[in-house]
Structures are given as structure tokens and as C-alpha cells.
HTML snippet that shows the backbone in 3Dmol.js (N, CA, C, O; Angstrom):
<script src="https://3Dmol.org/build/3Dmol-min.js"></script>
<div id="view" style="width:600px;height:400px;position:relative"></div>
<script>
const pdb = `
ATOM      1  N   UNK A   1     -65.421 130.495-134.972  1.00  0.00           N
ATOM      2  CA  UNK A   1     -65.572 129.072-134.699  1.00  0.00           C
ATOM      3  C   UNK A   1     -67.020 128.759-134.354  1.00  0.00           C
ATOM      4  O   UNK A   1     -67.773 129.562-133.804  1.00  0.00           O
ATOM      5  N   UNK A   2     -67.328 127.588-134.704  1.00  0.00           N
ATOM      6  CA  UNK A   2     -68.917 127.095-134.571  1.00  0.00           C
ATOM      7  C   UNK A   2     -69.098 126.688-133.848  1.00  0.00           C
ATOM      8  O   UNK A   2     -69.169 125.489-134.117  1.00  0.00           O
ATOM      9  N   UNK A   3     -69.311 126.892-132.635  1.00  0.00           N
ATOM     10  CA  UNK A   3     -69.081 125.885-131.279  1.00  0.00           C
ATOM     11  C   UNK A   3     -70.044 124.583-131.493  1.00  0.00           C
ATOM     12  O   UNK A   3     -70.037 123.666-130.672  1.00  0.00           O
ATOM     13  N   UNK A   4     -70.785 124.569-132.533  1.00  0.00           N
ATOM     14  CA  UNK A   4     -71.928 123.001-132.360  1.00  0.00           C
ATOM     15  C   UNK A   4     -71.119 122.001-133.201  1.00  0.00           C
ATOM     16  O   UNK A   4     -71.666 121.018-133.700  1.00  0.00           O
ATOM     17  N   UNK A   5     -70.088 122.207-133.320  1.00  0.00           N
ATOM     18  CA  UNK A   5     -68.988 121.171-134.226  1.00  0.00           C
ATOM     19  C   UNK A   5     -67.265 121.086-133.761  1.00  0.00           C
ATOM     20  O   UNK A   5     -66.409 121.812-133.256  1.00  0.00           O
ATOM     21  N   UNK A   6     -67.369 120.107-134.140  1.00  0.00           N
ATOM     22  CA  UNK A   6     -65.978 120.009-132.777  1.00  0.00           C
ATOM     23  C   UNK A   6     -64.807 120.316-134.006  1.00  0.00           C
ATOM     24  O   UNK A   6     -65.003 119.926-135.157  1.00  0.00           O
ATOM     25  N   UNK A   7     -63.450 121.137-133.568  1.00  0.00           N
ATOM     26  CA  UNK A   7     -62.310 121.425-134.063  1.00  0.00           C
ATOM     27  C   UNK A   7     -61.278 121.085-133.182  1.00  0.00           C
ATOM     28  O   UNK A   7     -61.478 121.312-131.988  1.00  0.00           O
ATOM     29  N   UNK A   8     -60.294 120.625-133.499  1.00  0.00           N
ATOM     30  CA  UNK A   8     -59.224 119.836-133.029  1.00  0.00           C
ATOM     31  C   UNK A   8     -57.654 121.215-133.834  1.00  0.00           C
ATOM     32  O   UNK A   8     -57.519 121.294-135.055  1.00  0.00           O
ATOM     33  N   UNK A   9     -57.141 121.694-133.288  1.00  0.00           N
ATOM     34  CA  UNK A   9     -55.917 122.013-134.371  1.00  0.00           C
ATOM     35  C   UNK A   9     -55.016 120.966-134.529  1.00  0.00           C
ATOM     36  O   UNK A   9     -54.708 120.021-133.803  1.00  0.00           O
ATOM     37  N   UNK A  10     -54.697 121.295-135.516  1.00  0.00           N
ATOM     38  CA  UNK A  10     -53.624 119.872-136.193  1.00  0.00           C
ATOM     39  C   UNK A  10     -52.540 119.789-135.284  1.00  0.00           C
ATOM     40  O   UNK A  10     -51.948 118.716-135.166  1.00  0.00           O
ATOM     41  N   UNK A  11     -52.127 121.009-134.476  1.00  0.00           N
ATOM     42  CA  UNK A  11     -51.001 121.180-133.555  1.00  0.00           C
ATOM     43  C   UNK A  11     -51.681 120.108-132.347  1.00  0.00           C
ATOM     44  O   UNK A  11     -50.898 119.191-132.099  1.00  0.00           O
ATOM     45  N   UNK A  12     -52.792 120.054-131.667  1.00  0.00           N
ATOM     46  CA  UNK A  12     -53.013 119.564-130.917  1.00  0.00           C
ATOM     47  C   UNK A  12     -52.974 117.968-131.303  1.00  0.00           C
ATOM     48  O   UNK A  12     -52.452 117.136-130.561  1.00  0.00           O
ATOM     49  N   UNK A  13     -53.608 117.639-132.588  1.00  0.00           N
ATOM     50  CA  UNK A  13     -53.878 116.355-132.828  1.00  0.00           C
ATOM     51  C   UNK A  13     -52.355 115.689-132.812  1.00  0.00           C
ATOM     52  O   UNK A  13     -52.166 114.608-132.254  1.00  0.00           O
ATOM     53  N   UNK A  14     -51.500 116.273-133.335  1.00  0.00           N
ATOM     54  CA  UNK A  14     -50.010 115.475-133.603  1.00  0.00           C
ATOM     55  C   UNK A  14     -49.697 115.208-132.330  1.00  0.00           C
ATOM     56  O   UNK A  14     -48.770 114.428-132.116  1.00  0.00           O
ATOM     57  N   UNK A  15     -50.552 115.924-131.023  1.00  0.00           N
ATOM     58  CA  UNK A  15     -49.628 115.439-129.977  1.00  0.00           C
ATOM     59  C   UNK A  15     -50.908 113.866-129.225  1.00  0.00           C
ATOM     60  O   UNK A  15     -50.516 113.197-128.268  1.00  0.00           O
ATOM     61  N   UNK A  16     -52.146 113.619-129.814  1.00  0.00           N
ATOM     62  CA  UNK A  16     -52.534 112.794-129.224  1.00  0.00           C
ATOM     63  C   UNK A  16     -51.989 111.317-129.504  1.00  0.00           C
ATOM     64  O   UNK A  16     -51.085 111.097-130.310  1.00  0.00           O
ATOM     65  N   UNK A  17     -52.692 110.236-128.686  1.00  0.00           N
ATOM     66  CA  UNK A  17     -52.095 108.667-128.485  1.00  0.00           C
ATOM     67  C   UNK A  17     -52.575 108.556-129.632  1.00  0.00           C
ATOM     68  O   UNK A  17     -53.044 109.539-130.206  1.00  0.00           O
ATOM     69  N   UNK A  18     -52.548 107.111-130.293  1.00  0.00           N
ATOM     70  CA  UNK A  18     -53.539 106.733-131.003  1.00  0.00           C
ATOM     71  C   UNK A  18     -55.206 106.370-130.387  1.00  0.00           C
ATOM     72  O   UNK A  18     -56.194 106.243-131.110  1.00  0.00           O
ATOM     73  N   UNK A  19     -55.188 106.278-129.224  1.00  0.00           N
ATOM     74  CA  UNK A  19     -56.580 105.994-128.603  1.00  0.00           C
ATOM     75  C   UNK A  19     -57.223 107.329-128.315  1.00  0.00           C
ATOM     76  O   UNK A  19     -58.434 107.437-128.119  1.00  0.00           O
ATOM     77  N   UNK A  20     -56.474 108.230-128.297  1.00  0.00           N
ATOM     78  CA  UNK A  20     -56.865 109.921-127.895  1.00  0.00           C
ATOM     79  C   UNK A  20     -57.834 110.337-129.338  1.00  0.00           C
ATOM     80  O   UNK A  20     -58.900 110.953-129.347  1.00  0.00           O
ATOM     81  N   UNK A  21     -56.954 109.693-130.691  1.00  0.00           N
ATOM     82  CA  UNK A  21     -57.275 109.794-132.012  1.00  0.00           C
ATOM     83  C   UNK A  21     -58.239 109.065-132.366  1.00  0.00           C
ATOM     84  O   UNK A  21     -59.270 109.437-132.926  1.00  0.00           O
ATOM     85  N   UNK A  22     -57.992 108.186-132.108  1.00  0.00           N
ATOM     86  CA  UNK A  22     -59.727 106.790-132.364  1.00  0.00           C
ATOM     87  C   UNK A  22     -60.871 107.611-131.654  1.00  0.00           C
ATOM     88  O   UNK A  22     -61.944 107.860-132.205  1.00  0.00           O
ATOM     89  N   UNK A  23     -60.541 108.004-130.391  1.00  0.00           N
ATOM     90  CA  UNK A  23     -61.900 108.391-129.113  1.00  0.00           C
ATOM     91  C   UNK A  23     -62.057 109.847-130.510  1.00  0.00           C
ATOM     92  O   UNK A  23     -63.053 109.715-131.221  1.00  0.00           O
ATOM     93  N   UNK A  24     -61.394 110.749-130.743  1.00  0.00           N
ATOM     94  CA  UNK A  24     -61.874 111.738-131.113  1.00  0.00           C
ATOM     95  C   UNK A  24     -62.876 111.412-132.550  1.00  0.00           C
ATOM     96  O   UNK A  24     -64.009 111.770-132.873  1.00  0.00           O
ATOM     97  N   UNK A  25     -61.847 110.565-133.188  1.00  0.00           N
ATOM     98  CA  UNK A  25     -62.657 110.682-134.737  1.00  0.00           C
ATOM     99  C   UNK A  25     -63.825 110.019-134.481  1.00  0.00           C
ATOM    100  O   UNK A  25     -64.808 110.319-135.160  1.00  0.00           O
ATOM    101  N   UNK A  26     -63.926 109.073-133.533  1.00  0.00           N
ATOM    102  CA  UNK A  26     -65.237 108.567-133.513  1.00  0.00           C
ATOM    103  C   UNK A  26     -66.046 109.346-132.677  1.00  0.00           C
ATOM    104  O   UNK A  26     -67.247 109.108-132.804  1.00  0.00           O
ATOM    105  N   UNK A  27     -65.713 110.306-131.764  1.00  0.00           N
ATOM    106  CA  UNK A  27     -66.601 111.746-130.919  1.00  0.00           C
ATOM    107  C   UNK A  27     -67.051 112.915-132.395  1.00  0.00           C
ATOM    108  O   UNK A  27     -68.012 113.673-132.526  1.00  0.00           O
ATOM    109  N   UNK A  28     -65.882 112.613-133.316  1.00  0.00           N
ATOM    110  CA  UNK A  28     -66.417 113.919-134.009  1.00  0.00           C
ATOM    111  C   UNK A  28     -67.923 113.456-134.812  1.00  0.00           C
ATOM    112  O   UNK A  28     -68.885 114.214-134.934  1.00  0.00           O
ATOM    113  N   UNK A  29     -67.863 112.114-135.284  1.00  0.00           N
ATOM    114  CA  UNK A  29     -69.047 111.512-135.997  1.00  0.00           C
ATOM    115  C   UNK A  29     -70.219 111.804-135.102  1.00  0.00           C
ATOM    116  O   UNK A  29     -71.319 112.252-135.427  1.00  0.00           O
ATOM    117  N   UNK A  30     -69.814 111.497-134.026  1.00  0.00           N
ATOM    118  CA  UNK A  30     -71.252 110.926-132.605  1.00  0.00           C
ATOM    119  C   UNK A  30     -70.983 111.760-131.630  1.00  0.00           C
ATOM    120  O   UNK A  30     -70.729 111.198-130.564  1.00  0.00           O
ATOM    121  N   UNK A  31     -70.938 113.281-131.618  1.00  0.00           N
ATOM    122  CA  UNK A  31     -70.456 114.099-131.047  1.00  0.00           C
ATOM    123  C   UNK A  31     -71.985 114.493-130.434  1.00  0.00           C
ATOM    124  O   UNK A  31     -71.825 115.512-129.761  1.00  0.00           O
ATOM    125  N   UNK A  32     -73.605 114.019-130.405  1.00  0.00           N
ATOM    126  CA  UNK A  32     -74.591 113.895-129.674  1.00  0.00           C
ATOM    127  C   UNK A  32     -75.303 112.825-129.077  1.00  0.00           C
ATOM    128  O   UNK A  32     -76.483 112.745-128.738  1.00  0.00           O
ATOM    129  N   UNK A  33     -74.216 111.890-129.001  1.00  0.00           N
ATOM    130  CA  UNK A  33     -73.872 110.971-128.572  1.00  0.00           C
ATOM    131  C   UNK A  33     -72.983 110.364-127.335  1.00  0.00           C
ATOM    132  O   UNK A  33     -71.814 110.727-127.205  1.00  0.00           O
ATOM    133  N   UNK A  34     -73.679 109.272-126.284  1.00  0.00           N
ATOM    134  CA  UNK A  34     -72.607 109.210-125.219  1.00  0.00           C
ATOM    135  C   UNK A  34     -71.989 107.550-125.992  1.00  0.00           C
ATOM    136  O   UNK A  34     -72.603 106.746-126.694  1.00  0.00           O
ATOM    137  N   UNK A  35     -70.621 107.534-125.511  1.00  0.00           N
ATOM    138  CA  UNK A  35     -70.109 106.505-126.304  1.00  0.00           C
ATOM    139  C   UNK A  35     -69.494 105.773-125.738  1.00  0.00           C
ATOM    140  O   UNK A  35     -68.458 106.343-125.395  1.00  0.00           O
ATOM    141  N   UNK A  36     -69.520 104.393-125.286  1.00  0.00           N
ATOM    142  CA  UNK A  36     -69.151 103.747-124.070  1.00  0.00           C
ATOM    143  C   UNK A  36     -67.761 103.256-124.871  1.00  0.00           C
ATOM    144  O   UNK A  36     -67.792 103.538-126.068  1.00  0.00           O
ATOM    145  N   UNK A  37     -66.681 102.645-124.468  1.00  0.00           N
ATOM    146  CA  UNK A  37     -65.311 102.058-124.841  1.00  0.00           C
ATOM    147  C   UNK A  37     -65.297 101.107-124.431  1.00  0.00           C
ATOM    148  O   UNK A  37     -65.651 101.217-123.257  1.00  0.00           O
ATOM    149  N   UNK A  38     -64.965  99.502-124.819  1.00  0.00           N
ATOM    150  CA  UNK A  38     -64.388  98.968-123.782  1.00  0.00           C
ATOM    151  C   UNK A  38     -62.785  98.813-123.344  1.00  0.00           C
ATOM    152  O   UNK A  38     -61.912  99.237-124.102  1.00  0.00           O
ATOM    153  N   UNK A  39     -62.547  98.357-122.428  1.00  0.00           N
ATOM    154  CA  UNK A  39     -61.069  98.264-121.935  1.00  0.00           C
ATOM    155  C   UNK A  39     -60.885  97.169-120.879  1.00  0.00           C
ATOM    156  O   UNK A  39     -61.249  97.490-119.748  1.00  0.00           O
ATOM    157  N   UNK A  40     -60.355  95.856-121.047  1.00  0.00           N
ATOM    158  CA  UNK A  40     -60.307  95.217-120.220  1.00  0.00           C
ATOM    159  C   UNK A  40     -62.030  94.631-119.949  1.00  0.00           C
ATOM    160  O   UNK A  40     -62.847  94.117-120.713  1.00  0.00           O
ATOM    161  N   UNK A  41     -62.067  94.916-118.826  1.00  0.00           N
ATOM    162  CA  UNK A  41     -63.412  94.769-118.188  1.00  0.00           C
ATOM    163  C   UNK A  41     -64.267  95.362-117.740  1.00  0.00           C
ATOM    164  O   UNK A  41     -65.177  94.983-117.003  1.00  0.00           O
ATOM    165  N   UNK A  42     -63.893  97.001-118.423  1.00  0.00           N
ATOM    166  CA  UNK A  42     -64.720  98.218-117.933  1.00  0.00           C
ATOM    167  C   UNK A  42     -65.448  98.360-119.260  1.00  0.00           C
ATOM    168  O   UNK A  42     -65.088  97.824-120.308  1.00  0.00           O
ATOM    169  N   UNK A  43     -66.740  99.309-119.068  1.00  0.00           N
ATOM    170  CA  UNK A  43     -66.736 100.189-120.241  1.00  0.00           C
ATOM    171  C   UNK A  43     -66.707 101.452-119.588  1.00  0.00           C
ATOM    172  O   UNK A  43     -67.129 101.898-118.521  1.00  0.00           O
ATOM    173  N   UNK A  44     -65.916 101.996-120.812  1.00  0.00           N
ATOM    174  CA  UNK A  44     -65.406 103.497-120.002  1.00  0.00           C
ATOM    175  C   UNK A  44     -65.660 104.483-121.033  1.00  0.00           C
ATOM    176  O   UNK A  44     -65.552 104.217-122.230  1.00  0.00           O
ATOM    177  N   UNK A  45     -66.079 105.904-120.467  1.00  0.00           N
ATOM    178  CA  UNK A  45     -66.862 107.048-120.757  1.00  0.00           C
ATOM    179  C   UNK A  45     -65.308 108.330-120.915  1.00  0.00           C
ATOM    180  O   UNK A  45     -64.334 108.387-120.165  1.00  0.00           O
ATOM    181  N   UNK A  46     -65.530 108.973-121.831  1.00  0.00           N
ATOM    182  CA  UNK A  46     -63.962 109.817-121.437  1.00  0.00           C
ATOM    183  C   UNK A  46     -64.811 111.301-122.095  1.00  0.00           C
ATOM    184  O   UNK A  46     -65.614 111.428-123.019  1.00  0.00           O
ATOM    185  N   UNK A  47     -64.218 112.251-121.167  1.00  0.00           N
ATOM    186  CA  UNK A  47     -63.948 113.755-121.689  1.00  0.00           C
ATOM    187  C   UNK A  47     -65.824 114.538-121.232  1.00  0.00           C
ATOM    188  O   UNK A  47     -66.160 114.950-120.122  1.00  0.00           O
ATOM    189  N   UNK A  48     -66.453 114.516-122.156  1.00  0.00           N
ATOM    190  CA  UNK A  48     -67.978 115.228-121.941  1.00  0.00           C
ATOM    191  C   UNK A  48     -68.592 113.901-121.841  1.00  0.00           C
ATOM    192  O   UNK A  48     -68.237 113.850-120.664  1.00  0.00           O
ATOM    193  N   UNK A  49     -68.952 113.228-121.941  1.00  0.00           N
ATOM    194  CA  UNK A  49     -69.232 111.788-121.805  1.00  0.00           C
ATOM    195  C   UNK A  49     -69.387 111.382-120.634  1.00  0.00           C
ATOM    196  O   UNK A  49     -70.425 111.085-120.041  1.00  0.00           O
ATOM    197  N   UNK A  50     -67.834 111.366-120.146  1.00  0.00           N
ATOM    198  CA  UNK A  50     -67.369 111.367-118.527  1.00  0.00           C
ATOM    199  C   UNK A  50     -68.592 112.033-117.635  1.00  0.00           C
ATOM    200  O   UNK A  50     -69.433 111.433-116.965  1.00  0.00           O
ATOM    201  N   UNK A  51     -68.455 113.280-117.806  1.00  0.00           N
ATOM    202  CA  UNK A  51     -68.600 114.824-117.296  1.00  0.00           C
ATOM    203  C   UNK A  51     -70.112 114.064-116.691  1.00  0.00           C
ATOM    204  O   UNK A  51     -70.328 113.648-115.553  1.00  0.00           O
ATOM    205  N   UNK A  52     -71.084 114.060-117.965  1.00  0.00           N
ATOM    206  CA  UNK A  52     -72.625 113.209-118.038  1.00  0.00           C
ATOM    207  C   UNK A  52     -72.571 112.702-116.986  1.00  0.00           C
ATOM    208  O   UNK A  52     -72.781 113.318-115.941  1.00  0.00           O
ATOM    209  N   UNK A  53     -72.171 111.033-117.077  1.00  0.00           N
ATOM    210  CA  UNK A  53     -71.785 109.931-115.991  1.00  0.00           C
ATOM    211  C   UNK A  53     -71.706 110.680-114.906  1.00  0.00           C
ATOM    212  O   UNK A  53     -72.684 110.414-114.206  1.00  0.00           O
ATOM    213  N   UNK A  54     -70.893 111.656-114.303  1.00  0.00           N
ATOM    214  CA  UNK A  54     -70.821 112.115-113.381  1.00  0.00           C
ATOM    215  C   UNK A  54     -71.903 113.168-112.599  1.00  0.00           C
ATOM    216  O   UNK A  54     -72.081 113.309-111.389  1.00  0.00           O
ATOM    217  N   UNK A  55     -72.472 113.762-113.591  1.00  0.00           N
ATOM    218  CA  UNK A  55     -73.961 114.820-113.143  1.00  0.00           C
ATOM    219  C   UNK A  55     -75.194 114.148-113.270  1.00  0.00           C
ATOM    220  O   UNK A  55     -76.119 114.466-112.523  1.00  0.00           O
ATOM    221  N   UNK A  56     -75.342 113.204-114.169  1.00  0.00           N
ATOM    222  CA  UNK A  56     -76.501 112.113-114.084  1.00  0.00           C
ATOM    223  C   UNK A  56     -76.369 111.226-112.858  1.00  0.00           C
ATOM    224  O   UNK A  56     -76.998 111.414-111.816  1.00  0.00           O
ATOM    225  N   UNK A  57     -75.539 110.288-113.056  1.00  0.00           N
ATOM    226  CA  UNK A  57     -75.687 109.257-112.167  1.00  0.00           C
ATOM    227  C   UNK A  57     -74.316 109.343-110.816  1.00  0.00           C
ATOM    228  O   UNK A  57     -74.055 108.323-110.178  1.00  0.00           O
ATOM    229  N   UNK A  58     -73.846 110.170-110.646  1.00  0.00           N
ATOM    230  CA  UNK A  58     -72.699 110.248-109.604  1.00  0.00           C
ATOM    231  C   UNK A  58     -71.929 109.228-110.077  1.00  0.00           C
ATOM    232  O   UNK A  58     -71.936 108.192-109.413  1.00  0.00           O
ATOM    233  N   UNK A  59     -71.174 109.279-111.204  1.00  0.00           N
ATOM    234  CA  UNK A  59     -70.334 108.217-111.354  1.00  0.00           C
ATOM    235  C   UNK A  59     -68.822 109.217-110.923  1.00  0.00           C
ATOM    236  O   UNK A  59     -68.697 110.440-110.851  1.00  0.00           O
ATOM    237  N   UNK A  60     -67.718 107.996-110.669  1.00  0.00           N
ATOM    238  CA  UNK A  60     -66.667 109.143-110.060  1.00  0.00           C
ATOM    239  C   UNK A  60     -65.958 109.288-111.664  1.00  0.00           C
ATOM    240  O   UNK A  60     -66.100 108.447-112.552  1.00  0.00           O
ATOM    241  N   UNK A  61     -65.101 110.683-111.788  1.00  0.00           N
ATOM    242  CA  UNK A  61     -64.398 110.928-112.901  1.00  0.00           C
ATOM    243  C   UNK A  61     -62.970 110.763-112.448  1.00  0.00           C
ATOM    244  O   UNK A  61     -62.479 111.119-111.377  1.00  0.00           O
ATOM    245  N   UNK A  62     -62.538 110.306-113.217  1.00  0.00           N
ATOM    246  CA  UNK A  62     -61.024 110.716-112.554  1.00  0.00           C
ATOM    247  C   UNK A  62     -60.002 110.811-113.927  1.00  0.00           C
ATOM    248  O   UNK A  62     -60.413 110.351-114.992  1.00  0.00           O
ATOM    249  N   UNK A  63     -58.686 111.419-113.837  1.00  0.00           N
ATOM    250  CA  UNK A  63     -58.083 112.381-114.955  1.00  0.00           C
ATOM    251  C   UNK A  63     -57.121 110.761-115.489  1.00  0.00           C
ATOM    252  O   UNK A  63     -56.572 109.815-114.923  1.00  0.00           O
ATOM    253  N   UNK A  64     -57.288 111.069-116.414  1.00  0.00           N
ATOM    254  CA  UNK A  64     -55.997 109.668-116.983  1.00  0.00           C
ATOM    255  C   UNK A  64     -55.276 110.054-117.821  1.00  0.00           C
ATOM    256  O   UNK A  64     -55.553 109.947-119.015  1.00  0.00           O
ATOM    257  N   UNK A  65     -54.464 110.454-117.490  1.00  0.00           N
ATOM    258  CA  UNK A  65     -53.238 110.834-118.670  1.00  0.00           C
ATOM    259  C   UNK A  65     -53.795 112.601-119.353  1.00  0.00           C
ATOM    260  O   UNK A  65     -53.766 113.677-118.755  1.00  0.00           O
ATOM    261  N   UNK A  66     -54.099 112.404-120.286  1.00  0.00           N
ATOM    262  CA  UNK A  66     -54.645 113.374-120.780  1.00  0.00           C
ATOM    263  C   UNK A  66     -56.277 113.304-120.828  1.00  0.00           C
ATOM    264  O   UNK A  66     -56.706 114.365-121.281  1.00  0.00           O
ATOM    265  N   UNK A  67     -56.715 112.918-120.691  1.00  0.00           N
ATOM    266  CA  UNK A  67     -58.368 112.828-120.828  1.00  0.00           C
ATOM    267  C   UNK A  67     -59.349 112.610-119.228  1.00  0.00           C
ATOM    268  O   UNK A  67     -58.948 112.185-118.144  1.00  0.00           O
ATOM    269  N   UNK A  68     -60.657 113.063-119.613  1.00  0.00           N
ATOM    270  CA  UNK A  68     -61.316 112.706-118.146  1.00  0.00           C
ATOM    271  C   UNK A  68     -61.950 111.569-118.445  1.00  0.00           C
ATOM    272  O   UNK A  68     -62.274 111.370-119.616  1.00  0.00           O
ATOM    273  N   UNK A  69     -62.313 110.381-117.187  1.00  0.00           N
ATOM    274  CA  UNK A  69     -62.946 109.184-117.710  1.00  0.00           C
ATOM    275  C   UNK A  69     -63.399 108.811-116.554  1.00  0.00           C
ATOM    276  O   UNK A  69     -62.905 108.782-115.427  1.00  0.00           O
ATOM    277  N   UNK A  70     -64.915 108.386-117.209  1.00  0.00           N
ATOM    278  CA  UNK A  70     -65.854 107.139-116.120  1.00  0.00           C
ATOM    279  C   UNK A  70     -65.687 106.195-116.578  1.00  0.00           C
ATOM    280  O   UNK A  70     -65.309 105.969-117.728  1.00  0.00           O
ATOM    281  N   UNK A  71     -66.137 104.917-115.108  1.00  0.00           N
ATOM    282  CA  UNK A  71     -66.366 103.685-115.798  1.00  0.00           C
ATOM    283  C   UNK A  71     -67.308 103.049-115.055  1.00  0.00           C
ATOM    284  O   UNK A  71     -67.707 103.242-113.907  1.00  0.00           O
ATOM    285  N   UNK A  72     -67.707 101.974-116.193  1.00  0.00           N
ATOM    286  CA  UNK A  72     -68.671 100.497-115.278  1.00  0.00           C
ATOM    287  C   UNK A  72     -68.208  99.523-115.535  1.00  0.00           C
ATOM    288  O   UNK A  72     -67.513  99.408-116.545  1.00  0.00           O
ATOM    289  N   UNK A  73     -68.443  98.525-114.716  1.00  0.00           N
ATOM    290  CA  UNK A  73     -67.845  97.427-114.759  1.00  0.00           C
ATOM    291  C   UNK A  73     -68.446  96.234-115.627  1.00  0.00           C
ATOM    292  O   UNK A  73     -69.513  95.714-115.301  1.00  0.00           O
ATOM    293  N   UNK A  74     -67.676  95.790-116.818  1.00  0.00           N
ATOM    294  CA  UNK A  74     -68.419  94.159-117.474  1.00  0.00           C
ATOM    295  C   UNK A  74     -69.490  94.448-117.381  1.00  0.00           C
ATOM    296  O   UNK A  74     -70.322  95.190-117.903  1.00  0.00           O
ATOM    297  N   UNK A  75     -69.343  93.450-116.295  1.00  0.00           N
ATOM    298  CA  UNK A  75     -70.759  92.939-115.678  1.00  0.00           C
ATOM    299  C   UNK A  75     -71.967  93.813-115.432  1.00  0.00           C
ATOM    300  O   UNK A  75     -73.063  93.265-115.309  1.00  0.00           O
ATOM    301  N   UNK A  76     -71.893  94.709-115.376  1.00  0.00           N
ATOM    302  CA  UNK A  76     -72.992  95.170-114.750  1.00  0.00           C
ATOM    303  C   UNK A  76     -73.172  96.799-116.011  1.00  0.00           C
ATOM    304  O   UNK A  76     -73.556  97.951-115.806  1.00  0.00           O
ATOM    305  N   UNK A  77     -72.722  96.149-117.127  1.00  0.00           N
ATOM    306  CA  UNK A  77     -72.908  97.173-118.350  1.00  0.00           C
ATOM    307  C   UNK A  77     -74.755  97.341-119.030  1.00  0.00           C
ATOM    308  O   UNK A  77     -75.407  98.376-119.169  1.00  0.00           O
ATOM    309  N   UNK A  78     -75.031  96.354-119.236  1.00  0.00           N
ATOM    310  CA  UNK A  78     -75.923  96.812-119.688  1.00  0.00           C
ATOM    311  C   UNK A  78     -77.170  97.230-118.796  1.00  0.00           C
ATOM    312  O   UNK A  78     -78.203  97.422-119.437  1.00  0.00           O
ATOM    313  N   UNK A  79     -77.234  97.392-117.505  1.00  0.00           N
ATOM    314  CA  UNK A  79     -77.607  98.073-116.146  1.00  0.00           C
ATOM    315  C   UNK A  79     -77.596  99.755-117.066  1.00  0.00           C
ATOM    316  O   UNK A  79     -78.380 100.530-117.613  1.00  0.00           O
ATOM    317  N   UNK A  80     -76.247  99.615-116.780  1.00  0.00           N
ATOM    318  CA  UNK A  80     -76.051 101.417-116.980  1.00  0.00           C
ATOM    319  C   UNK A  80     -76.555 101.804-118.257  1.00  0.00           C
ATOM    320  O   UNK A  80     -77.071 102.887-118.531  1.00  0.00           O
ATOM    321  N   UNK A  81     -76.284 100.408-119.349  1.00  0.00           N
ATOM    322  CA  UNK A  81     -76.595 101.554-120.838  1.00  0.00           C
ATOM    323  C   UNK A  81     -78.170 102.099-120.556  1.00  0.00           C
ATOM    324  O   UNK A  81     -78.665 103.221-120.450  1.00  0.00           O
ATOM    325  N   UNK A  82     -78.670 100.804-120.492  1.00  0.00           N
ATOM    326  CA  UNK A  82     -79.981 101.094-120.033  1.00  0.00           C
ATOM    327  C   UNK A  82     -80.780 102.199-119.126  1.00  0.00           C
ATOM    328  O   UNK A  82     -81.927 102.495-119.460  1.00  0.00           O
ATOM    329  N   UNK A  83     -80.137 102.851-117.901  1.00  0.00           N
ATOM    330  CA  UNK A  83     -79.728 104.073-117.329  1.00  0.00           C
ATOM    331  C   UNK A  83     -79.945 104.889-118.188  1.00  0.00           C
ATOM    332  O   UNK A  83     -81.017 105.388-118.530  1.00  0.00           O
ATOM    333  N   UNK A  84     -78.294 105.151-118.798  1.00  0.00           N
ATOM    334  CA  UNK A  84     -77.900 106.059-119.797  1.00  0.00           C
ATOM    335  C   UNK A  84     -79.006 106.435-121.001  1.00  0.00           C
ATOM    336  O   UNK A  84     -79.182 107.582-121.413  1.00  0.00           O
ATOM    337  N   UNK A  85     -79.802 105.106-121.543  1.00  0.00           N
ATOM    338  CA  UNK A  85     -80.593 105.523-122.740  1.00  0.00           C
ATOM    339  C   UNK A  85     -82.556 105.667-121.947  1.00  0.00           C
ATOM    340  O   UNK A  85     -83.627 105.903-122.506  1.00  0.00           O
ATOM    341  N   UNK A  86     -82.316 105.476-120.954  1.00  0.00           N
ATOM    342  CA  UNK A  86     -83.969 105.944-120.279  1.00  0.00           C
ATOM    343  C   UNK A  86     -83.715 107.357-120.094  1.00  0.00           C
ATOM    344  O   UNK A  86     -84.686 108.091-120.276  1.00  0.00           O
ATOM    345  N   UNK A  87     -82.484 107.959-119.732  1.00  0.00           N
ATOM    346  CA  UNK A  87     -82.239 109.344-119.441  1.00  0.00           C
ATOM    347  C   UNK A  87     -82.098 110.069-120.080  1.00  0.00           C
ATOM    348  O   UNK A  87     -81.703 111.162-119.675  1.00  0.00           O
ATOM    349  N   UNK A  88     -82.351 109.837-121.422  1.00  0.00           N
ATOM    350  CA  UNK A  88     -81.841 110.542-122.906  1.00  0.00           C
ATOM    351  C   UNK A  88     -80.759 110.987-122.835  1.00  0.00           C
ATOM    352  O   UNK A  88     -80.249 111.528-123.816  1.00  0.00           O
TER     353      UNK A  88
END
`;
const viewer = $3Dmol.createViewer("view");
viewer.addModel(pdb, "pdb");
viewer.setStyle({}, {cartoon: {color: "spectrum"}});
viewer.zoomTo();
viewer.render();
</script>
């Protein structure tokens, strides 16, 4: 296995949501990439993404269902992207 490219087994994929499936296929494209979501009124960070958020800027992680996830709020989003893209 190549660890610089992401593999999913098909056994695993049949068991994700459809949002588990969206977050991945669009992680496998932009997999050097942090990728914000929105939801409601957050934008939210999930899995290695998360992880970032959390060793960069102390954001809290917390487990949701199957995945790990940060968030920011609306309002105060483009604060963080801005953060996020001064920090490479």
C-alpha cells in the first residue's frame, strides 16, 4: 500500500453515510488539502483536517458518529480560513 494516496476497502465504503461518502470522494481529490463543510451555521473540519484545527489553533475535536470533527462558527469563518491559509 502507498501510504501518500488514500484507499478505502469497498467493505468499509458500503458501510459509510452518504456524507461519510461525499467527505471522502472529495478528501480523496484534495487529500493536501484542509476542507471546510458547511452545516447549518458551522463550517466544520472532519477526520485529519479536524486533527490540524486542533494542533494548530486549539480548536476542540470531538467524535460524531463515525468521524472526528472541528468547527467555526458562520460568522466568524472567514477569520479562521484566513488563519488556516497564513499557516499553510
Amino acid at each position: 500500500y502507498d501510504s501518500t494516496t488514500l484507499f478505502i476497502p469497498t467493505s468499509q465504503w458500503k458501510k459509510f453515510t452518504p456524507f461519510e461518502k461525499q467527505f471522502w470522494e472529495i478528501k480523496s481529490n484534495h487529500y493536501d488539502s484542509v476542507v471546510f463543510f458547511k452545516k447549518g451555521k458551522f463550517y466544520e473540519l472532519y477526520e485529519n483536517d479536524a486533527d490540524i484545527a486542533a494542533s494548530v489553533f486549539d480548536l476542540k475535536v470531538a467524535d460524531r458518529v463515525n468521524m472526528k470533527m472541528a468547527g467555526v462558527p458562520e460568522a466568524s469563518f472567514t477569520f479562521w480560513a484566513a488563519k488556516f491559509v497564513n499557516a499553510g
